[in-house]
C-alpha angles and dihedrals in degrees: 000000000000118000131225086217116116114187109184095171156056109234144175131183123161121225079222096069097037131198076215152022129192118187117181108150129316078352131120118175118179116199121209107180110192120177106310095341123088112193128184137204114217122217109187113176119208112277089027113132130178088231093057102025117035095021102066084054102045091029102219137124100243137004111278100184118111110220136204105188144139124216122238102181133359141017133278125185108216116208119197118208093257087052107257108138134185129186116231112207137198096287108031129105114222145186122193127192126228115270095067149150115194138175139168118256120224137349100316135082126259109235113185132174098211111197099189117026100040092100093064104012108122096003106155094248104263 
């Protein structure tokens, strides 16, 4: 199978030392942007949930962000819009369409690496 992706240099950033930071409540998202990739780092604290804490800032019903990750620590229930949910737990890739709920599950943080929605994940609706 042959990719679209070009990659022309060798590149760091740490998420430590972020191009970008979003902070809506119990919500940390660090942006890294390398040559034509963006990637985030997704800092969920316990109680946070899409509906209370991203919503009021992008103002829409759901979240309609697709998202490639993988999860680092903690858990996170993902609701879709027709009701099917999975739990994505320290260890598993995802993707996850638009038309979503989500919250973390228990008393740790939810820690993710996104590949694909960290450009636009969290942005206050323009």
């Amino acid at each position: 199978m042959a990719s679209s992706m070009n990659v022309t240099k060798l590149q760091t950033k740490s998420h430590d030392e972020p191009d970008e930071v979003r902070e809506p409540e119990k919500t940390r998202v660090e942006v890294v942007r390398l040559e034509g990739y963006t990637l985030g780092r997704f800092k969920f604290q316990p109680g946070w949930r899409w509906s209370q804490c991203i919503k009021p800032v992008v103002g829409t019903d759901s979240c309609q962000v697709a998202h490639v990750g993988y999860v680092v620590s903690g858990r996170i229930t993902v609701q879709m819009n027709d009701g099917s949910k999975t739990i994505l737990e320290e260890g598993m890739s995802y993707t996850i369409p638009p038309g979503h709920d989500a919250w973390v599950e228990g008393n740790d943080p939810f820690v993710g690496v996104e590949v694909m929605s960290a450009e636009e994940y969290a942005k206050p609706k323009s």
